[in-house]
C-alpha beads as a LAMMPS data file, in Angstrom:
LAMMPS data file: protein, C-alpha beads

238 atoms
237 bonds

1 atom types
1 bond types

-500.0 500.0 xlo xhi
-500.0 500.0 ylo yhi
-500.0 500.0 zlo zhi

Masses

1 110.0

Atoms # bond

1 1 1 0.000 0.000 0.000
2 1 1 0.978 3.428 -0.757
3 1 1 1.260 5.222 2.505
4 1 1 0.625 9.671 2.861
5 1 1 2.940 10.427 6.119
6 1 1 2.822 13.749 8.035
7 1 1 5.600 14.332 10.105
8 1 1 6.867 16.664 12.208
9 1 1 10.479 17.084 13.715
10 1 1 13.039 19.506 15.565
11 1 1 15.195 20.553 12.691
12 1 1 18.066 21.057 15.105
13 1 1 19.603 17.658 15.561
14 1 1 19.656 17.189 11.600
15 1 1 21.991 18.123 8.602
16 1 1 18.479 18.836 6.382
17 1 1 16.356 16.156 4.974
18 1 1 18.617 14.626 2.463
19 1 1 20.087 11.299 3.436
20 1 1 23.571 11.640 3.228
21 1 1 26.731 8.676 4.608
22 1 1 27.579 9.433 7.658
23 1 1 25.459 12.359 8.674
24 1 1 21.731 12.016 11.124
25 1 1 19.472 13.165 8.659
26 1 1 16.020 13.161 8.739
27 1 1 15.298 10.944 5.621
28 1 1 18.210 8.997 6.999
29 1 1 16.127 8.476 9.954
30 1 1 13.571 7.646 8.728
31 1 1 14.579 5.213 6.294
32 1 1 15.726 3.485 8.997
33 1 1 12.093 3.189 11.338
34 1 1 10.433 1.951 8.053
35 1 1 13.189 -1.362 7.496
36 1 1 12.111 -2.150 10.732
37 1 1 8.498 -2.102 10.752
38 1 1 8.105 -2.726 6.955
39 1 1 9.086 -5.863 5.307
40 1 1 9.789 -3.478 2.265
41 1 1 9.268 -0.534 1.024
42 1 1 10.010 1.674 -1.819
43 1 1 9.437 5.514 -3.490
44 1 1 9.882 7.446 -0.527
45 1 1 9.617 10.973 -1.329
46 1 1 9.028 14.349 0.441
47 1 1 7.309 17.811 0.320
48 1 1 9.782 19.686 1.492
49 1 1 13.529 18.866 1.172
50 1 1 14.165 21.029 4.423
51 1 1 17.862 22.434 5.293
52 1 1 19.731 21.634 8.372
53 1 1 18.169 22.820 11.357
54 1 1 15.278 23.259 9.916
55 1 1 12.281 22.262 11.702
56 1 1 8.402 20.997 9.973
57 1 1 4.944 21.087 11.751
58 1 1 3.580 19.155 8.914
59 1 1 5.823 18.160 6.093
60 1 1 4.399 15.360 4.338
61 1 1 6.141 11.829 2.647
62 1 1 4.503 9.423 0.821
63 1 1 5.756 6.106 0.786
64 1 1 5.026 1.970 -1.002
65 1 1 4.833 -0.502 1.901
66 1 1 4.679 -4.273 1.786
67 1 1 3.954 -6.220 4.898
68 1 1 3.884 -4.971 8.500
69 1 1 1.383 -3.536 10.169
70 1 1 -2.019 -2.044 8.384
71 1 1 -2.435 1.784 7.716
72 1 1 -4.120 2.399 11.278
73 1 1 -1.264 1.286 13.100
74 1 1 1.552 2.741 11.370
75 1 1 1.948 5.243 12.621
76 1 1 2.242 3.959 16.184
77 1 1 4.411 1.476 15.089
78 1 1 7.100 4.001 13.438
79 1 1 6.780 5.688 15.865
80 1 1 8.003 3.431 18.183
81 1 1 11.203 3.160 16.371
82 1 1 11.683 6.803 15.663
83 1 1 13.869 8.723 17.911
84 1 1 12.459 11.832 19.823
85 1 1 12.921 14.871 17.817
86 1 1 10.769 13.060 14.959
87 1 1 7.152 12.151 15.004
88 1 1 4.704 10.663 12.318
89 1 1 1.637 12.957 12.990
90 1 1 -0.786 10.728 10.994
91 1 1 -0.455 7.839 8.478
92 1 1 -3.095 7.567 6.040
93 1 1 -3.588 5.107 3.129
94 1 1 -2.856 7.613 -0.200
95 1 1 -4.328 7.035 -3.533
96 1 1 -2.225 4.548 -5.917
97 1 1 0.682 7.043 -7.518
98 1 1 0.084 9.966 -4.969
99 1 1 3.361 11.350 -4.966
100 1 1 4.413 14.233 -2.325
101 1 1 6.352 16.629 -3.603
102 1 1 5.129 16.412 -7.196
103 1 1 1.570 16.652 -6.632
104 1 1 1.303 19.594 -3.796
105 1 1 -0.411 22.379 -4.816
106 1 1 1.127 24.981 -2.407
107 1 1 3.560 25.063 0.812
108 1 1 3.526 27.160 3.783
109 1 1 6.285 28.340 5.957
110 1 1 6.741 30.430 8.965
111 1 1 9.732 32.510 10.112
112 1 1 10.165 33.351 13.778
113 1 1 12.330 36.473 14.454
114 1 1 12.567 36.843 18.642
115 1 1 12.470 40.627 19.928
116 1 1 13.325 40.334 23.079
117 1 1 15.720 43.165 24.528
118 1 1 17.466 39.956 25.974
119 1 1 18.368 36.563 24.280
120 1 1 16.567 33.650 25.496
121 1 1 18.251 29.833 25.670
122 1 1 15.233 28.734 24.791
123 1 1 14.825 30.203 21.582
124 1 1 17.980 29.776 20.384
125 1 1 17.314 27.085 17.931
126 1 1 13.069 27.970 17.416
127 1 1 14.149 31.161 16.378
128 1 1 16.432 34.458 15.204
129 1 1 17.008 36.341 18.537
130 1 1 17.071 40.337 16.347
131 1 1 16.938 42.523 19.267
132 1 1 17.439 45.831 16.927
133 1 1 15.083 48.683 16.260
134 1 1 12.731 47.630 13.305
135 1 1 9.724 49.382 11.689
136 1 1 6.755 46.836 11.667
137 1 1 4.784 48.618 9.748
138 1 1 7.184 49.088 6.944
139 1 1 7.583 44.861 7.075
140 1 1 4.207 44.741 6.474
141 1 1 4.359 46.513 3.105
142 1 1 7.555 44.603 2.209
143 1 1 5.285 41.442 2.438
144 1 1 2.823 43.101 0.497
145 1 1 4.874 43.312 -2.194
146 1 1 5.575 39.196 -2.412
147 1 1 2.471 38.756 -3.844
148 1 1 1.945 37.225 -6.936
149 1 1 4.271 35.796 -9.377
150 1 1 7.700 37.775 -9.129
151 1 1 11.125 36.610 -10.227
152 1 1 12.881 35.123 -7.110
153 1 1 16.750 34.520 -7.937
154 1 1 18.303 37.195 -5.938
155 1 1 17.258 34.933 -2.671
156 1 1 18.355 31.782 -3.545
157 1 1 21.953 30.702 -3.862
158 1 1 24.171 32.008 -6.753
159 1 1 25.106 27.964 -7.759
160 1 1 21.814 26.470 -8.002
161 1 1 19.836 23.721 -9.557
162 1 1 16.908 26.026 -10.283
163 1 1 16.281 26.812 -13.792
164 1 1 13.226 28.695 -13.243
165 1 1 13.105 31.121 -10.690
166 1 1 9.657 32.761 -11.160
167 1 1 6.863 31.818 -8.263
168 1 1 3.833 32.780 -7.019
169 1 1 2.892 33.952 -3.818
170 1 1 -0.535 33.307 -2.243
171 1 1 -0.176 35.441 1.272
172 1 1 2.493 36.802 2.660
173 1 1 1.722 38.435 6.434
174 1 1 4.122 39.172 9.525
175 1 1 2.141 38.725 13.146
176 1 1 3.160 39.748 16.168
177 1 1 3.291 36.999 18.991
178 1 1 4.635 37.729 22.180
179 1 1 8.043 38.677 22.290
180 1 1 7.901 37.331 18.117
181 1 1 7.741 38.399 14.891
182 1 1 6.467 35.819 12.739
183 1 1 6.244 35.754 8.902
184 1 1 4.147 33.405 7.497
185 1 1 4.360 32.624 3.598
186 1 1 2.306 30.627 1.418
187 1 1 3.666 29.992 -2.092
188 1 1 2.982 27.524 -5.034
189 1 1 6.967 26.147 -4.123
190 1 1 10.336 27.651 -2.848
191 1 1 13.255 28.190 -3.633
192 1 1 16.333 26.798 -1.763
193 1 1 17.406 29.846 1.259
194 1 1 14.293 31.482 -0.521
195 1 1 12.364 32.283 2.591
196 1 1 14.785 33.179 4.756
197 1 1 16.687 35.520 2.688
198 1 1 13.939 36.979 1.838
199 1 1 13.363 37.799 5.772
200 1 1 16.844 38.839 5.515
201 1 1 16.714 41.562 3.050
202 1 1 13.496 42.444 4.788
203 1 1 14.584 42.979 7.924
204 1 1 17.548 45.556 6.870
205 1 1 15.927 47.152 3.544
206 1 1 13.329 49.351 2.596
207 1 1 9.919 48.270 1.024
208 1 1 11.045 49.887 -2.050
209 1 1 14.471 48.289 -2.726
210 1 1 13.229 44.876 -2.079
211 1 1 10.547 45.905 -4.478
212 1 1 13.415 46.319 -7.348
213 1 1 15.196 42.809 -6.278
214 1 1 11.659 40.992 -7.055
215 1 1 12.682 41.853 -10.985
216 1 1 15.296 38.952 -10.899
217 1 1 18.589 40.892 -10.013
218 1 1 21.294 38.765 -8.814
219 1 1 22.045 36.974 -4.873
220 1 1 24.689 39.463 -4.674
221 1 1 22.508 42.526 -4.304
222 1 1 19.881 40.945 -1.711
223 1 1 20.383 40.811 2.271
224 1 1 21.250 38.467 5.053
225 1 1 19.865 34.601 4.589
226 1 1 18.611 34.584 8.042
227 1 1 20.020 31.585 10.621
228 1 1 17.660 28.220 9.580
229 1 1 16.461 27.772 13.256
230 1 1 13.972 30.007 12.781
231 1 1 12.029 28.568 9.720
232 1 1 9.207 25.720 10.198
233 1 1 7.792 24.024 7.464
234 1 1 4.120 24.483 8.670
235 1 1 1.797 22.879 6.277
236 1 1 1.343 21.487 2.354
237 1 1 -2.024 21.761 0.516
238 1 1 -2.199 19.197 -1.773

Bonds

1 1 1 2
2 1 2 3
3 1 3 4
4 1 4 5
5 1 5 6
6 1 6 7
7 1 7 8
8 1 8 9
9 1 9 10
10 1 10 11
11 1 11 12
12 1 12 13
13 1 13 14
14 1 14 15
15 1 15 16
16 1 16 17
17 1 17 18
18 1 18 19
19 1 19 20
20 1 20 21
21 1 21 22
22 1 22 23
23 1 23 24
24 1 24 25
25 1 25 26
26 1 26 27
27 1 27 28
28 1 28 29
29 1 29 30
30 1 30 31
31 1 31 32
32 1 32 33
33 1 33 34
34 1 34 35
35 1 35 36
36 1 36 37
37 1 37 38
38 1 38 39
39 1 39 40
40 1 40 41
41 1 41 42
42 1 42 43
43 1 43 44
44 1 44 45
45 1 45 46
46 1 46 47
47 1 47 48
48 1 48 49
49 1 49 50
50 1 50 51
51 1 51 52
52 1 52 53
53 1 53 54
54 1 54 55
55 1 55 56
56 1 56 57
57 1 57 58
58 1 58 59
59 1 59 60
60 1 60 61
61 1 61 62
62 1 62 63
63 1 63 64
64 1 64 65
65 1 65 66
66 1 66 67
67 1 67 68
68 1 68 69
69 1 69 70
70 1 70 71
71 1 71 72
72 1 72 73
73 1 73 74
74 1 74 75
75 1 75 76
76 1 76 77
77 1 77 78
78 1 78 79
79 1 79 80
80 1 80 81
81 1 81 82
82 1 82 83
83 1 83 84
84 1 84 85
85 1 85 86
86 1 86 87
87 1 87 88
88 1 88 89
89 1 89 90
90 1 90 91
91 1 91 92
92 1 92 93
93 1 93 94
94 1 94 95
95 1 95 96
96 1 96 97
97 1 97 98
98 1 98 99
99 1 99 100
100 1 100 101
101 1 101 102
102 1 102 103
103 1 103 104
104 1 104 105
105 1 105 106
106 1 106 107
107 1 107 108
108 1 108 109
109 1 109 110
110 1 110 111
111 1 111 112
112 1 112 113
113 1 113 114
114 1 114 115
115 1 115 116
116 1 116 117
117 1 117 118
118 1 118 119
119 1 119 120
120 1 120 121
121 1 121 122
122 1 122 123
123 1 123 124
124 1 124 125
125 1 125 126
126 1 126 127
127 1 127 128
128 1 128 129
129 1 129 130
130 1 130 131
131 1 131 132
132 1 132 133
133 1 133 134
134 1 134 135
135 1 135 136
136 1 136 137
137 1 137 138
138 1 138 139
139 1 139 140
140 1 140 141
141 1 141 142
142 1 142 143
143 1 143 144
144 1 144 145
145 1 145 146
146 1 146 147
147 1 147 148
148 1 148 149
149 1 149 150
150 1 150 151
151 1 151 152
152 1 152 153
153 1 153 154
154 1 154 155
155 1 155 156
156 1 156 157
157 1 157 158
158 1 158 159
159 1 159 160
160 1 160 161
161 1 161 162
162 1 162 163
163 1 163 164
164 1 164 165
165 1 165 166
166 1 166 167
167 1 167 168
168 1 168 169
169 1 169 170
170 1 170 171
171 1 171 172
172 1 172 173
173 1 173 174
174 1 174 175
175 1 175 176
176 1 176 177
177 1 177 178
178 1 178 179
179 1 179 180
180 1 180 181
181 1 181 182
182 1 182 183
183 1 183 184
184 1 184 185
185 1 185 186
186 1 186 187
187 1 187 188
188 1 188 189
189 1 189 190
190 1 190 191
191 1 191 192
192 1 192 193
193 1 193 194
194 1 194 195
195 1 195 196
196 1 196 197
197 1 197 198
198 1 198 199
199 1 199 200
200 1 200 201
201 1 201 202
202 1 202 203
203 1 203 204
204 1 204 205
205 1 205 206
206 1 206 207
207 1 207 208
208 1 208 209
209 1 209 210
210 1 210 211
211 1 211 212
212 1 212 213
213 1 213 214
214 1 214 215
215 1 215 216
216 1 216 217
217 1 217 218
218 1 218 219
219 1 219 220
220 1 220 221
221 1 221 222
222 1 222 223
223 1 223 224
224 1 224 225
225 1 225 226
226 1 226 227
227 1 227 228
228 1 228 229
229 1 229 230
230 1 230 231
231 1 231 232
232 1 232 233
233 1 233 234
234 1 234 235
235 1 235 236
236 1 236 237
237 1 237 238
């Protein structure tokens, strides 16, 4: 059976999604709680291919079992073998071919920024601790300008395996929480760093020159890529 996974994991412990030798990944990881509860399995693949340190409310996997428990127990029993910084949030039988990252319609993120006047050790990896003076309501029209389709390049790596760098944005808002400024971006996909440079350049330029790097000018000219603890994969509409 073809299995739809949502999972959710602290990024920190992690060098990104990708399974790599040597390295605790999270695909890694989780290649190695489905040998042991699976007999087989094949076609794993993944929403979001998320950085290192990283962390996802609800990416989503979809995978080809054979043997082992039935859908309503999987997740309990990968669970079980998973270590604590990754959970499966729900397992759910997927149609025959449902693939995750090829048919999702749209991915969210959010970006926490922490405000506090002093740093907090418990933040330190959930978030950016920026305790500078920033104008909030001059963020607010920088995310009004990431809507709709704009040209993307200048916050993504110069060496890339992008061709096309063109995507649309769906909302784009910044909410105050607490001591936390918290940008939360919907998008048909992303580019790799895309988010968080893009919090970046907002957070030390005007509305009006991130308005000119939206015309596909190059990495060089954009701001900061902000520190990956921050970012959360929250949810992908499929």
């Amino acid at each position: 059976m073809r299995l739809k996974l949502t999972l959710e994991y602290d990024g920190t412990g992690f060098r990104g999604w990708a399974a790599q030798p040597g390295l605790r990944t999270v695909e890694g990881t989780l290649r190695e709680a489905l040998e042991r509860v699976f007999q087989s399995w094949s076609e794993l693949a993944v929403a979001g291919r998320t950085d290192t340190g990283v962390h996802a409310l609800a990416n989503v996997a979809s995978v080809e079992v054979h043997g082992g428990p039935p859908a309503g127990r999987a997740r309990e029993a990968l669970n079980a073998e998973l270590p604590d910084d990754i959970a499966v949030g729900e397992a759910a039988v997927a149609e025959p071919g449902f693939h995750a990252r090829h048919d999702a319609k749209a991915r969210s993120y959010r970006y926490r920024v922490y405000r506090r006047a002093a740093r907090s050790p418990f933040e330190s990896t959930r978030s950016w601790w920026y305790p500078h003076v920033l104008a909030e309501e001059r963020l607010a029209e920088s995310a009004d300008l990431l809507l709709g389709e704009h040209d993307f390049r200048a916050f993504t790596p110069k060496e890339t395996h992008h061709k096309v760098f063109v995507r649309t944005v769906e909302s784009a808002i910044w909410h105050r929480r607490g001591d936390a400024l918290e940008l939360e971006l919907t998008a048909d996909s992303f580019l790799r760093h895309m988010v968080r440079t893009l919090v970046g350049t907002m957070l030390e330029r005007p509305p009006e020159e991130l308005a000119a790097l939206l015309e596909g000018r190059e990495r060089s000219e954009a701001g900061t890529t902000a520190p990956p603890g921050g970012l959360y994969l929250v949810a992908v509409r499929y």
